[in-house]
C-alpha positions as CSV (number, residue, x, y, z in Angstrom):
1,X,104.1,80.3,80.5
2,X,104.8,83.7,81.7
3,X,102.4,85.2,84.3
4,X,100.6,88.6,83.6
5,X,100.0,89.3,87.1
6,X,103.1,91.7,88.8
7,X,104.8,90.1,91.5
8,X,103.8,90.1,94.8
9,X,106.2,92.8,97.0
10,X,106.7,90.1,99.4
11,X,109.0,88.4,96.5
12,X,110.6,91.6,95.1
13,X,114.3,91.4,94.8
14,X,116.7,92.6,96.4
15,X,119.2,95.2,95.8
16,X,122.8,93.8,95.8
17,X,124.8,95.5,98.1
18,X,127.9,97.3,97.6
19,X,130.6,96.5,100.2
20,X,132.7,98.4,101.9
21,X,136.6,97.0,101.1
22,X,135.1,95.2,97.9
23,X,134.2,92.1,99.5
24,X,131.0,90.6,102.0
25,X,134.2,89.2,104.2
26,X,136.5,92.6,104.1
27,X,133.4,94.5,104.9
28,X,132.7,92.3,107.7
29,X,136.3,92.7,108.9
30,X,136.0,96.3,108.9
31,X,132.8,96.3,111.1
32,X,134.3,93.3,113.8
33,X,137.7,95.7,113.6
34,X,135.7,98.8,114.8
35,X,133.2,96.7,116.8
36,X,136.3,95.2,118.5
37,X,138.7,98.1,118.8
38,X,136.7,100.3,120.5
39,X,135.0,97.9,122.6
40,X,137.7,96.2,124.4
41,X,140.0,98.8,124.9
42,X,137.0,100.9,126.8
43,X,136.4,97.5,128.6
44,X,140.7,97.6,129.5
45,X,140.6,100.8,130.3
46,X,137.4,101.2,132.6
47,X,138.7,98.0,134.3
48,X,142.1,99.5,134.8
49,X,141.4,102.3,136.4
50,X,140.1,100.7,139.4
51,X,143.5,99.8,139.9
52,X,144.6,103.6,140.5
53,X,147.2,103.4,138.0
54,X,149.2,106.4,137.1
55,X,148.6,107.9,133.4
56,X,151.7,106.4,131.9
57,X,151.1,103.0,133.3
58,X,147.3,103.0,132.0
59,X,148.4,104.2,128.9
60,X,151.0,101.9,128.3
61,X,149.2,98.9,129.5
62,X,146.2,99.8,127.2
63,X,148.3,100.0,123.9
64,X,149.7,96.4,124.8
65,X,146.8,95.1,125.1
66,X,144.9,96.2,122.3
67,X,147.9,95.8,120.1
68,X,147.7,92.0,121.2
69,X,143.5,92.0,121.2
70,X,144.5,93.2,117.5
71,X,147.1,90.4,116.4
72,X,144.5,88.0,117.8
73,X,141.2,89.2,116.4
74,X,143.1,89.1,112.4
75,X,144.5,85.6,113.3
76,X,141.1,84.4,114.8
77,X,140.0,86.1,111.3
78,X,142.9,84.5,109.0
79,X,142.4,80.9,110.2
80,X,138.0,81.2,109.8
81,X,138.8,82.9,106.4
82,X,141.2,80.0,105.4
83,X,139.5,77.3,106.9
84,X,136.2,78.3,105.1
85,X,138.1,78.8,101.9
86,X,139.4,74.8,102.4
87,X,135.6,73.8,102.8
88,X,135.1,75.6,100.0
89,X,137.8,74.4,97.5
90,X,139.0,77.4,96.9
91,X,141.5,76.6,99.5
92,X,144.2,76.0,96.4
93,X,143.5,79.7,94.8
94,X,144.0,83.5,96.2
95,X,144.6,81.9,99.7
96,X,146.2,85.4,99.7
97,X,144.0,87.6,98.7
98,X,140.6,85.5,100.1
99,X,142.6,85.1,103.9
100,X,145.0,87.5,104.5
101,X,143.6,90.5,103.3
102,X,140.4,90.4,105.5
103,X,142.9,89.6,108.5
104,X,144.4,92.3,107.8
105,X,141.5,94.8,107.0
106,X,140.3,93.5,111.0
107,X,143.8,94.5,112.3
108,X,144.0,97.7,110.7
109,X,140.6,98.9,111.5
110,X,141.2,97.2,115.6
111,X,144.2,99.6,115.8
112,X,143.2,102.3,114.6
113,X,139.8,102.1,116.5
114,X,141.7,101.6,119.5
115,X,143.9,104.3,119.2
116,X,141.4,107.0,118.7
117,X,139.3,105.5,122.2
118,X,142.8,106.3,123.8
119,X,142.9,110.0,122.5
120,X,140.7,111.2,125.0
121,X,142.5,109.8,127.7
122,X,145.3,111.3,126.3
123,X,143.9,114.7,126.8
124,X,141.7,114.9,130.0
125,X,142.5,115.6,133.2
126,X,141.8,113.4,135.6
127,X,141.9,110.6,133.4
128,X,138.4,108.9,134.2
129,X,136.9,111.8,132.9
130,X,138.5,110.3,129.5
131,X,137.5,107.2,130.6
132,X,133.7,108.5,130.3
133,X,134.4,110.2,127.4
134,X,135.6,107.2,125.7
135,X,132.5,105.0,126.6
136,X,130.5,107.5,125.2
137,X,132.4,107.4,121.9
138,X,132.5,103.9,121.8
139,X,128.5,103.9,122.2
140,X,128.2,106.1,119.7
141,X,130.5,105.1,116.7
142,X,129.4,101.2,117.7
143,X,125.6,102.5,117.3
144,X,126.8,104.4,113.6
145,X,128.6,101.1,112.3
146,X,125.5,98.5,113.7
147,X,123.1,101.1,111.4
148,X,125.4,101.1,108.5
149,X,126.1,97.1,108.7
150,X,121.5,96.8,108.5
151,X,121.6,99.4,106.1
152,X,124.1,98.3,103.6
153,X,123.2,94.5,104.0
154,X,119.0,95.7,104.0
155,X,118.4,94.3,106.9
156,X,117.1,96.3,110.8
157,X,119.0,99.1,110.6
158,X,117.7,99.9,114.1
159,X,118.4,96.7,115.3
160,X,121.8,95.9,114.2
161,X,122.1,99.7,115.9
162,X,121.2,98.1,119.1
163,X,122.8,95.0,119.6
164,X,125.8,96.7,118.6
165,X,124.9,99.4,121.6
166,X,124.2,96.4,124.2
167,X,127.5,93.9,123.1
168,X,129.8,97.1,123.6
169,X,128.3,97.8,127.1
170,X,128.3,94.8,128.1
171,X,131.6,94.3,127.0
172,X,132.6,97.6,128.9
173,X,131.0,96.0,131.2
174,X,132.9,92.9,131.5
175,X,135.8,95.0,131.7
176,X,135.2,97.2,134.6
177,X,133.4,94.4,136.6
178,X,136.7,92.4,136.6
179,X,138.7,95.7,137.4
180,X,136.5,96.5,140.3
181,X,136.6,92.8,141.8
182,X,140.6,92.8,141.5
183,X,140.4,95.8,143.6
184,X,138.4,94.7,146.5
């Protein structure tokens, strides 16, 4: 029997979303790549520079390490993607396209995150200043990708905003704590 009453809005369906890179796990590799990218490399660099390092070796030391954060972020992501996959069953089919290909989405987007937090340290003189200026982008472009990532999947918006916000500072955090103990 079909009912005559409309449904109640507290059972309305939901919109399906449309993913960034095609996939639920590519567009969640995209957002981890950013999330991670920036984050980290703020948290190396802020840490670093309570080390009074010259320009060259905080540079250079910064693109080793988030070339390495990067490698390890898409092979944390390749073995959860394959692993799943074998739970799955699908373990036997497109262990390509369903393992790799987010790994490598992660990598991508962690490198070239990275890269544009170095820019400004790069350009500024003295060098904590693009430091700052860094942290401040991270903040923001973390706060842009935790609103799209509620928006797209139709959750908090505002939320996801947030906790983005707080796991990059304290991150950052994390990062400039350990510099500033090494230095005392």
């Amino acid at each position: 029997m079909v009912s005559s009453t409309p449904p109640s809005p507290h059972h309305r369906r939901r919109r399906k979303p449309h993913f960034l890179f095609g996939s639920f796990p590519g567009f969640l590799s995209f957002l981890e790549g950013i999330e991670s990218g920036f984050a980290t490399t703020t948290g190396i660099l802020l840490g670093l520079w309570f080390q009074n390092p010259t320009r060259k070796l905080l540079l250079i030391t910064a693109v080793v390490s988030l070339l390495i954060n990067a490698v390890n972020s898409a092979s944390i992501k390749f073995l959860s993607e394959h692993t799943f996959d074998e739970l799955d069953g699908r373990e036997k089919h497109r262990v390509i396209l369903n393992s790799l290909s987010p790994a490598l989405v992660q990598f991508m987007t962690h490198v070239i995150m990275a890269a544009i937090v170095l820019v400004p340290v790069f350009v500024m003189y003295p060098f904590i200043y693009g430091i700052f200026m860094s942290i401040g982008l991270t903040i923001i472009v973390l706060c842009i990708a935790g609103w799209y990532r509620g928006h797209t999947l139709h959750g908090h918006s505002l939320r996801d905003a947030l906790e983005s916000v707080m796991l990059a500072l304290l991150i950052i955090t994390a990062g400039g704590g350990a510099g500033w103990l090494l230095s005392l």
